[in-house]
C-alpha positions as CSV (number, residue, x, y, z in Angstrom):
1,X,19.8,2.8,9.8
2,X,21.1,0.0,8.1
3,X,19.6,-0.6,4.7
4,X,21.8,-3.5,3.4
5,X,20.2,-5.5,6.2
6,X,16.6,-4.0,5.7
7,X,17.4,-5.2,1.8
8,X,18.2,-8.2,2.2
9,X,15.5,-9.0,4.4
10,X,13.0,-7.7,2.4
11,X,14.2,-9.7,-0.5
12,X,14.4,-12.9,1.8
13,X,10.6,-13.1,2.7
14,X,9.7,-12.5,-0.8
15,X,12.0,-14.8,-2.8
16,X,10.5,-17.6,-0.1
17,X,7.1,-17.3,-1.3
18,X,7.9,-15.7,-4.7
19,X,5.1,-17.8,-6.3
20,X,2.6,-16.4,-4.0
21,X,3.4,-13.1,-4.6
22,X,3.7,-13.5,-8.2
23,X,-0.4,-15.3,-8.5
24,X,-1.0,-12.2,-6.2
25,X,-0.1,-9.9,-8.3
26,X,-1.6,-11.3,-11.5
27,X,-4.7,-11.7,-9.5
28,X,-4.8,-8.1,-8.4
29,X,-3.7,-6.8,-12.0
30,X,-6.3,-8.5,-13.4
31,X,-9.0,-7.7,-11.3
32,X,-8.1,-4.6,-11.3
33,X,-9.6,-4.0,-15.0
34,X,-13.0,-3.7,-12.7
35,X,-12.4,-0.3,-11.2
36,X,-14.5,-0.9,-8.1
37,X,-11.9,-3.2,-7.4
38,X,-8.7,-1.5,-7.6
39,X,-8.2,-0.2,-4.0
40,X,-9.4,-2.9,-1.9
41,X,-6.9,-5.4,-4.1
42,X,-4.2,-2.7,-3.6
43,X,-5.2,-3.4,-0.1
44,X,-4.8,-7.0,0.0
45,X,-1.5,-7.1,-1.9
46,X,-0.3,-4.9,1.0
47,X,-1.3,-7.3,3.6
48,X,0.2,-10.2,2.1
49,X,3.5,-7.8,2.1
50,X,2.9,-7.1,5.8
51,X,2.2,-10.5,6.9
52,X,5.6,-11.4,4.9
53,X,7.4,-9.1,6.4
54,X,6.1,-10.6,10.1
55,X,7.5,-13.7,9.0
56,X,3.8,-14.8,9.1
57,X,2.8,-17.3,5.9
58,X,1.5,-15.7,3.3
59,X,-1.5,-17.0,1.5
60,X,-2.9,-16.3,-2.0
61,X,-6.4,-16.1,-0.8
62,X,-4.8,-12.6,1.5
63,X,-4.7,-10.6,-1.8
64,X,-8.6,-10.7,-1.2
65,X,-8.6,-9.0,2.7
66,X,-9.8,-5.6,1.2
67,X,-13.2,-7.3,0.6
68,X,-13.4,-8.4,4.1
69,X,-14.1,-6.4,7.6
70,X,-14.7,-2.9,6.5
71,X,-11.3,-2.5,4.6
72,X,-13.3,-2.6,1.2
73,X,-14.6,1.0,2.8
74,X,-11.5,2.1,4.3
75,X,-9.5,1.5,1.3
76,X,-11.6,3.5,-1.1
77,X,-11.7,6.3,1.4
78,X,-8.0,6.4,1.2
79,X,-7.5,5.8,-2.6
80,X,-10.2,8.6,-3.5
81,X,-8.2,11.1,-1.1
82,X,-5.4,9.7,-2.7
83,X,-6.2,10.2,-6.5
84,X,-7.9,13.8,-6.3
85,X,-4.8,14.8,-4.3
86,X,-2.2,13.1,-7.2
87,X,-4.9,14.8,-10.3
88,X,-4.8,18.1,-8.3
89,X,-0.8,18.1,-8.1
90,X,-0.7,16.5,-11.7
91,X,-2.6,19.5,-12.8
92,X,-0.4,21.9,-11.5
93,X,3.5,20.1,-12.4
94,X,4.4,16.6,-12.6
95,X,7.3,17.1,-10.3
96,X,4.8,17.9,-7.3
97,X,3.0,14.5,-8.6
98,X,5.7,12.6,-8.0
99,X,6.2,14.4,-4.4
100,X,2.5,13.6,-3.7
101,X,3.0,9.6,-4.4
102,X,5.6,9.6,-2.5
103,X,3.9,11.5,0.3
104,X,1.3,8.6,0.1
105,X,3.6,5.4,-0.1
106,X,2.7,5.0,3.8
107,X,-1.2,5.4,3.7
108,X,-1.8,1.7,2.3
109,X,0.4,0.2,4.9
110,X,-1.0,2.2,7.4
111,X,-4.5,1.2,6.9
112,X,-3.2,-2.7,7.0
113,X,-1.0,-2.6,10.2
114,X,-2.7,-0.2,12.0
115,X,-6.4,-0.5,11.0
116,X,-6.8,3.4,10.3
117,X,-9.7,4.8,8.0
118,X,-9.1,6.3,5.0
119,X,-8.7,10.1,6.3
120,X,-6.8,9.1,9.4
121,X,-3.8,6.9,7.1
122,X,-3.6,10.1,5.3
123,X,-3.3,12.4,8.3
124,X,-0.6,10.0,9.6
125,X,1.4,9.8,6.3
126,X,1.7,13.2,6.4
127,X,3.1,13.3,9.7
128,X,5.3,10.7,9.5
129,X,6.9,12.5,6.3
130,X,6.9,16.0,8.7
131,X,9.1,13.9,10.9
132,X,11.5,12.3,8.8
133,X,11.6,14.7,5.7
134,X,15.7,13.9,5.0
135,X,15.2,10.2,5.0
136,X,12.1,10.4,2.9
């Protein structure tokens, strides 16, 4: 796999709309002082990262696609899985914390380009970390 190139297109669709990424950002930091809307504004920041990466334009008003369609649902399913499964391992050692967030980096993106529920993004993070366990 080559990562230079992966890097520097990563880095390319986000310097080209660094200003929308930047409002997006303040906007979901900000509203996420409301609790209730933490995941689906974790959501929406995703999709504007997903549709960057498409070479798609991204938008300001995308940071607010977990409110639409369901994904205000599906994105709490996933974050409540999410958080008792990070306090659980938190609990027990902050090493298997850190193992469990990164176990979860794929569930957001998941639910954006695939349309999964909650339960299902988590089923399939898990796998995809059983398959690819060294590059992880």
């Amino acid at each position: 796999m080559d990562y230079e190139s992966l890097l520097k297109s990563a880095w390319n669709f986000q310097k080209d709309n660094i200003v929308t990424y930047a409002v997006g950002a303040l906007i979901a930091f900000i509203g996420s002082i409301l609790i209730v809307t933490v995941a689906p504004l974790a959501y929406g920041f995703t999709y504007m990262a997903v549709k960057g990466a498409r070479n798609e334009p991204v938008e300001i008003n995308d940071v607010f696609q977990g409110f639409k369609d369901g994904n205000f649902i599906r994105s709490w399913i996933y974050m409540i899985i999410y958080l008792v499964v990070l306090g659980i391992a938190g609990q027990i050692h902050s090493i298997l914390s850190t193992i469990v967030g990164i176990v979860f980096i794929f569930g957001l993106p998941l639910l954006v380009i695939k349309g999964y529920d909650g339960v299902d993004a988590v089923k399939e993070t898990f796998e995809i970390v059983k398959e690819n366990p060294v590059k992880l």
